[in-house]
C-alpha positions in Angstrom: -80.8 -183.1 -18.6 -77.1 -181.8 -18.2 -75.9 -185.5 -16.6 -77.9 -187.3 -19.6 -75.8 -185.1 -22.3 -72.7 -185.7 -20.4 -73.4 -189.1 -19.7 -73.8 -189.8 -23.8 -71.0 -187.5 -24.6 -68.5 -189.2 -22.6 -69.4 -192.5 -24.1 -69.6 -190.9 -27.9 -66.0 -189.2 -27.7 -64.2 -192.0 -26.7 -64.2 -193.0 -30.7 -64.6 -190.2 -33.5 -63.4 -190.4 -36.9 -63.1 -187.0 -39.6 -63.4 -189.2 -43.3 -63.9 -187.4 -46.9 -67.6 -188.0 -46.7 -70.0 -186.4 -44.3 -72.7 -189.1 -44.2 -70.0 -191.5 -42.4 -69.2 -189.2 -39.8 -72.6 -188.4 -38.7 -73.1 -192.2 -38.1 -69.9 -193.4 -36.7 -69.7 -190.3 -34.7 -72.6 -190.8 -32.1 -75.8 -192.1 -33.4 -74.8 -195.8 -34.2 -73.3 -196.4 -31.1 -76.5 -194.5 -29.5 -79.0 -196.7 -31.0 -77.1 -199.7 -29.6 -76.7 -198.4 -26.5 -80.4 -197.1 -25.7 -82.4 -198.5 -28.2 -80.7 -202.8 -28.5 -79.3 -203.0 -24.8 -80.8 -200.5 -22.3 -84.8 -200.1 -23.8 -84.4 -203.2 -25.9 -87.4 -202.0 -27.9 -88.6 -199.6 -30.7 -91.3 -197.8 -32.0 -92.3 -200.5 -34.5 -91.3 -203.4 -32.4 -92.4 -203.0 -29.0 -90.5 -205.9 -27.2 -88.2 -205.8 -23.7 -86.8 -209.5 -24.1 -83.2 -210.3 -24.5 -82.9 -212.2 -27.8 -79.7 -215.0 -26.9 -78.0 -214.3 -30.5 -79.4 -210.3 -31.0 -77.5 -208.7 -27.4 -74.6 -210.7 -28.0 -73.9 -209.1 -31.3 -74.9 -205.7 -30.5 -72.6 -205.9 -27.4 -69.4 -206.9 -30.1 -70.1 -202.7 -30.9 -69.9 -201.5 -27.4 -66.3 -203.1 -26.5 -65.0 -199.9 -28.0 -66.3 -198.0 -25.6 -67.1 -200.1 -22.6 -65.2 -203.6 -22.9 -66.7 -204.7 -19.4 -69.9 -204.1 -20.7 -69.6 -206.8 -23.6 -68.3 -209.4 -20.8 -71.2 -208.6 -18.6 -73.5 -209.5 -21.5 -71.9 -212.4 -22.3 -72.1 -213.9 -18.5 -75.5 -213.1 -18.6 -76.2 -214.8 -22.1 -73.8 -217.8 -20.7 -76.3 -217.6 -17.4 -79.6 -219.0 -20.0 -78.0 -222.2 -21.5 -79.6 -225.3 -20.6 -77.4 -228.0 -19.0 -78.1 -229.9 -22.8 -75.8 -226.8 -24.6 -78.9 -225.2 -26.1 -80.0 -222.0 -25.2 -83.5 -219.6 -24.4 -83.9 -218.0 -28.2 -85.7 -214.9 -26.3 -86.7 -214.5 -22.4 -87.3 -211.4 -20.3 -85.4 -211.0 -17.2 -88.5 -209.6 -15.0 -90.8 -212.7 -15.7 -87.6 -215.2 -15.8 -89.5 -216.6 -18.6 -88.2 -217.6 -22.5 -88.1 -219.9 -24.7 -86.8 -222.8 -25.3 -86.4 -223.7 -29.3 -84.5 -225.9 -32.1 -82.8 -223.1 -33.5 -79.5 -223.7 -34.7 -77.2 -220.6 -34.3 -78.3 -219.0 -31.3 -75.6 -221.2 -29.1 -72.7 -220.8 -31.6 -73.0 -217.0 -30.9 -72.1 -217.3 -27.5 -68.7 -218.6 -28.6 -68.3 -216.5 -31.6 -68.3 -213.2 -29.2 -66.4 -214.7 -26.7 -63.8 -215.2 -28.7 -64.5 -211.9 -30.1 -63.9 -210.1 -27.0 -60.8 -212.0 -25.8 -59.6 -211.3 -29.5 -60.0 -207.6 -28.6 -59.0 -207.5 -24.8 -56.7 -210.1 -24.3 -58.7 -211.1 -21.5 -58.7 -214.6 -21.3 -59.6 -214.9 -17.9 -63.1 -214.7 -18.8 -62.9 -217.9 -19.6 -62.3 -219.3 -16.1 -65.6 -217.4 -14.7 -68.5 -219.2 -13.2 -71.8 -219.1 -14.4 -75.1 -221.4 -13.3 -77.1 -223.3 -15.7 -80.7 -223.1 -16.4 -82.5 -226.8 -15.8 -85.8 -227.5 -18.0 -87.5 -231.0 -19.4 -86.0 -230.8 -23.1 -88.1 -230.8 -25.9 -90.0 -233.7 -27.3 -90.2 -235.4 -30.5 -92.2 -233.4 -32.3 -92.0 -230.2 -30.2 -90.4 -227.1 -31.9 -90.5 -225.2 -29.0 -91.4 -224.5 -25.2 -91.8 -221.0 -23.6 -91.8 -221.4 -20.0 -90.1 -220.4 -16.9 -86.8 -222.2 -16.4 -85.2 -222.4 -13.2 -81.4 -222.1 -12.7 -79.6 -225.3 -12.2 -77.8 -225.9 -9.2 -74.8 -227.0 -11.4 -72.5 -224.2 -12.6 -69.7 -224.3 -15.5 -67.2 -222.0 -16.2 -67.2 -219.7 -19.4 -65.1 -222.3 -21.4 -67.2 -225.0 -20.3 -70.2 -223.3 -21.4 -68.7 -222.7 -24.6 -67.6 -226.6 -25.4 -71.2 -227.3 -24.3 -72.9 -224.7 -26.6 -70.2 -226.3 -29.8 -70.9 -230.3 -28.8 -74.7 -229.5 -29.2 -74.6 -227.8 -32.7 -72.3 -230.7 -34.5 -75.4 -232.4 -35.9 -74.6 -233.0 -39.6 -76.6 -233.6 -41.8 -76.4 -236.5 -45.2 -74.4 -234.0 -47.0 -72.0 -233.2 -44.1 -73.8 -229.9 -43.6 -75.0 -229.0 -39.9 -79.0 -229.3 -39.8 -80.9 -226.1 -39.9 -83.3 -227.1 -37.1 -86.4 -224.1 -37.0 -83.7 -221.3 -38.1 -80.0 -220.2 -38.6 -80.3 -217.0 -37.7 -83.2 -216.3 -40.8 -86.1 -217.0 -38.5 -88.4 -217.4 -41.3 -87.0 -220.4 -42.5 -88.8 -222.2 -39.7 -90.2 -224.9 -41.8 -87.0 -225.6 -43.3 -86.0 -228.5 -40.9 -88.5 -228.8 -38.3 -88.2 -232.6 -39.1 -85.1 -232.8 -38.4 -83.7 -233.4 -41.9 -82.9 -230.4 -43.1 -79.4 -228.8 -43.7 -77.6 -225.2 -43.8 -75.1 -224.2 -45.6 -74.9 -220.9 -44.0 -74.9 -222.0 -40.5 -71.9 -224.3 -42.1 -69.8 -221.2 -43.0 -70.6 -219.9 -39.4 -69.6 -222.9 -37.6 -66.3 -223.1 -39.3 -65.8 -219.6 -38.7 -66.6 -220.0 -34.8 -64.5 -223.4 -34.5 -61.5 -222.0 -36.2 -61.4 -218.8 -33.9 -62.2 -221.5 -30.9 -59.3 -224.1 -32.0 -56.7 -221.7 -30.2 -58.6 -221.6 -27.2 -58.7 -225.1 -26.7 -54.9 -225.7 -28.0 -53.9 -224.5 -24.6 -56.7 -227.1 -22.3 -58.1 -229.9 -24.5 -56.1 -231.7 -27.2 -58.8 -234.1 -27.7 -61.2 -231.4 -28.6 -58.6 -229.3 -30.3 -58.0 -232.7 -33.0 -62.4 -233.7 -33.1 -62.5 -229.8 -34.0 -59.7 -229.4 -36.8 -60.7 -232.5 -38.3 -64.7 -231.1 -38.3 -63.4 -227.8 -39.7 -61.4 -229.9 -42.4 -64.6 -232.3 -43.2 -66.8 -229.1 -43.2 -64.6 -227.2 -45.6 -64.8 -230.3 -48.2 -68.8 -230.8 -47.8 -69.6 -226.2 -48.2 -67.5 -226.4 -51.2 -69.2 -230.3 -53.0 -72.3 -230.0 -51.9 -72.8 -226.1 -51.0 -72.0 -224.8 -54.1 -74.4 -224.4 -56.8 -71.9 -223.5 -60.4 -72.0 -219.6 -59.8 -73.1 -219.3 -56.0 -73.5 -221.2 -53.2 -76.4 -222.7 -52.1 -78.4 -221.6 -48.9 -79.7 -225.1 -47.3 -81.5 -228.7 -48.1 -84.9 -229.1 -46.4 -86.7 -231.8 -45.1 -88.4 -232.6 -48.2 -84.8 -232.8 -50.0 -85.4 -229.6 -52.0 -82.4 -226.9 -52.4 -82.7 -223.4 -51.5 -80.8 -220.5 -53.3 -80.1 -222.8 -56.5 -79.5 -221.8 -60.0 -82.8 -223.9 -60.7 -85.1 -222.2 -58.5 -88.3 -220.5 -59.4 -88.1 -218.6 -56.4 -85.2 -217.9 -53.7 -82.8 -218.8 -56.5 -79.5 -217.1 -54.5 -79.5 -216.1 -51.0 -76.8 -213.3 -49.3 -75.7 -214.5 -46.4 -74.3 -217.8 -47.7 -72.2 -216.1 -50.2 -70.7 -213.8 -47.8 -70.1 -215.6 -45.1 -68.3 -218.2 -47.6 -65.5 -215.1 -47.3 -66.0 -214.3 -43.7 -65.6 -217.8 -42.6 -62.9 -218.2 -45.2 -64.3 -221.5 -45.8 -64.9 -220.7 -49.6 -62.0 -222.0 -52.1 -60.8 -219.1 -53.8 -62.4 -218.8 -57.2 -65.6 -220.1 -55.6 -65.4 -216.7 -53.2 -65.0 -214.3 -55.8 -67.1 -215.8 -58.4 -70.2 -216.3 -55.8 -69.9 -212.1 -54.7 -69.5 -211.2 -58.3 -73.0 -213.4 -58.4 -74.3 -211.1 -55.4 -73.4 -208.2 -56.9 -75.6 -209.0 -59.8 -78.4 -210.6 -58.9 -78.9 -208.8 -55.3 -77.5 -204.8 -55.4 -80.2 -203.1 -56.6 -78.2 -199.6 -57.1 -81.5 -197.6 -58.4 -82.8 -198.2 -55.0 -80.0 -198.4 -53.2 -80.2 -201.8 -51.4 -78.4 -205.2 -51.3 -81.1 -207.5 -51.0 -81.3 -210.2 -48.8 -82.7 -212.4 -51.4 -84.2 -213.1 -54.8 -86.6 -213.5 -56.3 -89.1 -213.4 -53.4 -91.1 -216.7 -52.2 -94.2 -216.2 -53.4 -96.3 -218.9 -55.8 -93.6 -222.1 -56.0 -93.8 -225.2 -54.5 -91.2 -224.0 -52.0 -92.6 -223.6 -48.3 -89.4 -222.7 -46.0 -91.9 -221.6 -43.3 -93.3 -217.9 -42.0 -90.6 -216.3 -44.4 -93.5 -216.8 -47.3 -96.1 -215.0 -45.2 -94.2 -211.9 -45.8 -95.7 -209.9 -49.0 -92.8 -210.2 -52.3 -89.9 -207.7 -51.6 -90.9 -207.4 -47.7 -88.2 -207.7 -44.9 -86.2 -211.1 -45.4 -88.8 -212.6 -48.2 -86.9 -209.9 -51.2 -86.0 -206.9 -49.0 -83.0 -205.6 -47.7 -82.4 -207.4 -44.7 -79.7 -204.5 -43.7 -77.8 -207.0 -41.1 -76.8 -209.6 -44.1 -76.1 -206.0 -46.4 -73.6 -205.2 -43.6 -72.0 -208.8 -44.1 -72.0 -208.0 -47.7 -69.7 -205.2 -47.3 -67.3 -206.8 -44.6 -66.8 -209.8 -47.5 -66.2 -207.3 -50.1 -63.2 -205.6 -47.7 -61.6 -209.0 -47.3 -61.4 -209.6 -51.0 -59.6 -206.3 -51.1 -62.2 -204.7 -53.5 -62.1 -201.3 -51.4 -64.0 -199.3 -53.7 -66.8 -201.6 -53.9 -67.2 -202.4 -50.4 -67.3 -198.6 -49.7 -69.9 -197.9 -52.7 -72.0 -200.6 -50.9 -71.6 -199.2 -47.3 -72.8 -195.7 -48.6 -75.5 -197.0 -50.2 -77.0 -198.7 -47.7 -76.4 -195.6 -45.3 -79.8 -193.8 -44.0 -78.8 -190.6 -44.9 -78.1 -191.0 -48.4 -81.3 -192.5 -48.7 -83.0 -188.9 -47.4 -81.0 -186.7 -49.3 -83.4 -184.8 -51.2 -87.7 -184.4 -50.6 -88.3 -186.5 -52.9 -85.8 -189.6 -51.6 -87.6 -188.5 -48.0 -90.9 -189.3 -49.1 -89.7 -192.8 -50.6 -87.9 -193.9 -47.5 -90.2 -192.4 -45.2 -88.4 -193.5 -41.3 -85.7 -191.7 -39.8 -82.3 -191.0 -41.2 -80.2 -191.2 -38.5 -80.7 -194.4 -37.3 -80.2 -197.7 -39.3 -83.8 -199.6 -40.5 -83.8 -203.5 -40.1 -85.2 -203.5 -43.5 -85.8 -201.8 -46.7 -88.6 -202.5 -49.1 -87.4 -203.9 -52.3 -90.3 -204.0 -55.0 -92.8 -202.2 -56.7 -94.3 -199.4 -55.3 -93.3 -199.7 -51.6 -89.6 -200.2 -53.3 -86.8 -198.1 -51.0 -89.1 -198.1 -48.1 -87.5 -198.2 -45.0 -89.2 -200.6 -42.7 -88.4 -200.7 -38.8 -86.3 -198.4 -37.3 -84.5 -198.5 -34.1 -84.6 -202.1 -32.5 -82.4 -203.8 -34.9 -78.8 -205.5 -34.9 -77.9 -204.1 -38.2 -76.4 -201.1 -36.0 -73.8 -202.8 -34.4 -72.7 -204.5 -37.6 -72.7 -200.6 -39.2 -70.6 -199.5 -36.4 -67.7 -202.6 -37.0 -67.8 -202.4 -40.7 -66.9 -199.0 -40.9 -64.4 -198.6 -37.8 -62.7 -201.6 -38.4 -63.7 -203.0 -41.8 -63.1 -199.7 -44.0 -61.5 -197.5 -41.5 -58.9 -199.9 -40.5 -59.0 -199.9 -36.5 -57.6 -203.3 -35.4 -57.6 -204.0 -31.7 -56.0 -207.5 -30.9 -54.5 -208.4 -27.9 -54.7 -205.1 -26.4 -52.1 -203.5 -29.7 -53.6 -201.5 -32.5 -53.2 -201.3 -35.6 -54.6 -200.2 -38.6 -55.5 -202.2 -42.0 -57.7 -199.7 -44.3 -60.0 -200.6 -46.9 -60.7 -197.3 -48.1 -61.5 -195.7 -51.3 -58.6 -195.6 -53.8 -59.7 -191.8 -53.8 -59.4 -191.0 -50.3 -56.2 -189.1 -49.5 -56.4 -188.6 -45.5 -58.9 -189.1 -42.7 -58.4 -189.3 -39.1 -59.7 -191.6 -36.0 -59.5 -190.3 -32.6 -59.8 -193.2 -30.0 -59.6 -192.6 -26.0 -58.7 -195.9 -24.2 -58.9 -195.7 -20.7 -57.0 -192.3 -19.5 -55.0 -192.6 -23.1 -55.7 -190.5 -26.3 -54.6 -191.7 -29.6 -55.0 -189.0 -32.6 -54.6 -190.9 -35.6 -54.1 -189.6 -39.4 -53.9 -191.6 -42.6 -52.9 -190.4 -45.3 -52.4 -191.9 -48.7 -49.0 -190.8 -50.7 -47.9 -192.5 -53.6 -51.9 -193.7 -54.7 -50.5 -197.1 -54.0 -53.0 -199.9 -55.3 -54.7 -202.1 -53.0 -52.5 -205.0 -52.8 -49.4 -202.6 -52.3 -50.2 -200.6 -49.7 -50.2 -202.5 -46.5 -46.6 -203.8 -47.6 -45.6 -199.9 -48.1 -47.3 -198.6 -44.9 -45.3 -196.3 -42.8 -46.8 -196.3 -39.0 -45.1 -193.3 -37.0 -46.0 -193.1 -33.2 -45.1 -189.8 -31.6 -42.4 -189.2 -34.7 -41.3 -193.1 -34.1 -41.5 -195.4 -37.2 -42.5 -198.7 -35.9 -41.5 -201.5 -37.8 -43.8 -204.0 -36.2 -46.8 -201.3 -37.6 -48.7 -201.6 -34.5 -48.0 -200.3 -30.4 -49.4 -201.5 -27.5 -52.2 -200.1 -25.6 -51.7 -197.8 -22.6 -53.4 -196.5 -19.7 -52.0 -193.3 -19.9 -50.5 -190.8 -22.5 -51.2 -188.8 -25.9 -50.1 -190.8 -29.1 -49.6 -189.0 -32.1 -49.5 -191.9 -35.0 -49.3 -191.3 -38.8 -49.8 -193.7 -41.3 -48.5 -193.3 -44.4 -50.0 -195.1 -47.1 
């Protein structure tokens, strides 16, 4: 019992923050990082989903959280994740390591993730020697015509690629574009329930189109320095992919979410049902991929016709699939308001906030993270018999319509954690690793004066304090920082990591 509380508390002090509001610090402070940690990578299971596999694209993300803490643990799950693509570029969507068994699938983003957190971790560690390490392939007859998926157990191949290799493969695989330029949706783009979507083959994403720019543009540098082929085919698909989101993705107020097979449009202004979708408005910031007004005028669209502020949830969707001709696959099974068919879908919420903090609108994209924040959802005994699951721990899902509205839904096993943990370290709080320097870039709350991060890397402590002087505006702010290192100001506003040492930093707002 004592070695178990030791064991968590080493791994839970390594990163503590002291902000105006309560709720945040009981979150950042222990328990998302613990539901990563046992719940996503060690159990890989929960109450209400009772599972044990490794999802391909679900442990990647969750192990983006855990490079705070334990960066070798984030390149030990992306080996393994690099360990269960098939010589072809795709990947097992699910498998568990004590059968050997998984499946093999046409989903469309699962790949790209294994690039996106590569470059993720280098981003953070500086480590680009990962990319030189040597990991097998699995072998397996690929699927048929026809076939939308295999579950069997795959072999590993006798061939062997390094990281970097893996990585071109998993990118070469996905750049199949659609007759509007967009990459095809396949059985799913990370929404699972849209497995109906493009099972022929036809079908586009405009989402997964935002993400691939995204992962190519963080990959270009990577492949400056070994391919200049590849580095040219890839700018030139980030430049053709930028013109087709913004023509044919956007929809007059928002963008779109994807073509099917059938040629009708998802997340369209003409829609009975599913007339805007989350994700592709966010990511449209994320990915930067959006022109301008297009980005602002597509999250003022979110705002209104997703955040539900009575209940407190950003829904994923709306309206719900229900009646209309519309049939994006298993999606529809789910009742009106149910997990990704109307609900909070708490992982695209997250994304919701991120955008919001790129856009500058700080006040917003901290009213949002609260909101969405079990604990304010369990204030009173009347809020806990609504939401009725845990409040310390994040819920993949949140009920969002009549009377099972502001419901939680399951607990535990979900990646929305992870994405919790990065919004509010380094989306809102403002703790940039790159390269092995920090720095910090806040998007708080105009009405936050001070708050404090306390981060322990390796045998090094840094006590952190920012404070807020002059009530500078947003866009003034990071031009007028002050960043003061042990009584130091430090013109380049950011200082290398150490192994050992006590760093005292101000920043002065």
């Amino acid at each position: 019992y004592i070695n178990t509380r030791k064991y968590w508390s080493d791994i839970i002090n390594r990163l503590q923050v002291n902000t105006p509001v309560e709720s945040t610090n009981i979150l950042l402070n222990g328990w998302l990082i613990y539901q990563v940690i046992a719940s996503r990578l060690f159990a890989r299971t929960g109450f209400y989903q009772s599972g044990g596999a490794y999802g391909f694209r679900d442990q990647l993300q969750d192990s983006m959280a855990v490079k705070y803490f334990a960066p070798e643990f984030t390149k030990k799950q992306i080996l393994l994740h690099a360990s269960h693509q098939f010589e072809e570029g795709d990947v097992e969507h699910w498998w568990h390591e004590e059968t050997g068994r998984g499946i093999r699938t046409r989903i469309s983003d699962d790949l790209l993730w294994l690039v996106y957190v590569t470059c993720d971790y280098i981003e953070f560690t500086g480590d680009f020697g990962i990319l030189e390490e040597k990991v097998k392939y699995k072998k397996g007859k690929v699927l048929e015509e026809g076939e939308n998926d295999r579950y069997d157990a795959y072999p590993e191949s006798e061939h062997e690629g390094s990281l970097y290799e893996h990585c071109i493969r998993a990118i070469e695989k996905s750049l199949n574009f659609g007759e509007h330029g967009l990459p095809k949706i396949g059985t799913g783009d990370w929404n699972d329930g849209f497995s109906n979507v493009g099972s022929k083959g036809i079908g586009e994403s405009v989402w997964l189109g935002f993400f691939m720019y995204d992962v190519l543009n963080k990959f270009i540098p990577i492949c400056e320095q070994r391919d200049k082929e590849k580095t040219v085919k890839y700018e030139q698909i980030t430049n053709e992919l930028k013109k087709a989101l913004n023509q044919y993705g956007w929809d007059s107020r928002w963008y779109k979410r994807a073509y099917t097979d059938d040629g009708d449009v998802l997340g369209s202004l003409q829609n009975e049902e599913c007339r805007i979708d989350s994700i592709a408005q966010s990511w449209s910031v994320i990915s930067n991929a959006g022109e301008n007004d297009k980005k602002y005028i597509a999250m003022e669209s979110l705002e209104n016709h997703l955040v539900d502020k009575e209940i407190g949830i950003i829904k994923l969707l709306d309206p719900p699939f229900e009646k209309s001709k519309l049939e994006p696959g298993y999606i529809k099974a789910y009742l009106p308001g149910t997990r990704e068919n109307g609900g909070q879908y708490t992982h695209a919420a997250i994304w919701t906030v991120i955008a919001q903090t790129l856009l500058n609108a700080n006040d917003k994209a901290y009213e949002f993270y609260r909101m969405i924040n079990p604990i304010e959802h369990s204030r009173t005994r009347e809020e806990c018999h609504k939401y009725k699951v845990e409040p310390y721990v994040i819920s993949a899902d949140i009920y969002g319509q009549s009377n099972l509205a502001g419901r939680g839904g399951w607990t535990w096993y979900t990646g929305s954690a992870s994405w919790m943990f990065i919004a509010g370290i380094k989306y809102i709080l403002g703790l940039n690793i790159k390269n092995g320097y920090l720095s910090i870039t806040p998007h708080t709350p105009q009405n936050w004066t001070n708050y404090e991060i306390k981060y322990k890397y390796k045998n090094s402590i840094y006590n952190i304090k920012i404070t807020r002087e002059n009530n500078n505006t947003v866009t003034n702010y990071l031009n007028n920082m002050k960043f003061i290192c042990n009584g130091i100001e430090i013109e380049d506003k950011k200082i290398k990591l150490e192994e050992n040492g006590i760093y005292n930093i101000e920043i002065l707002l």
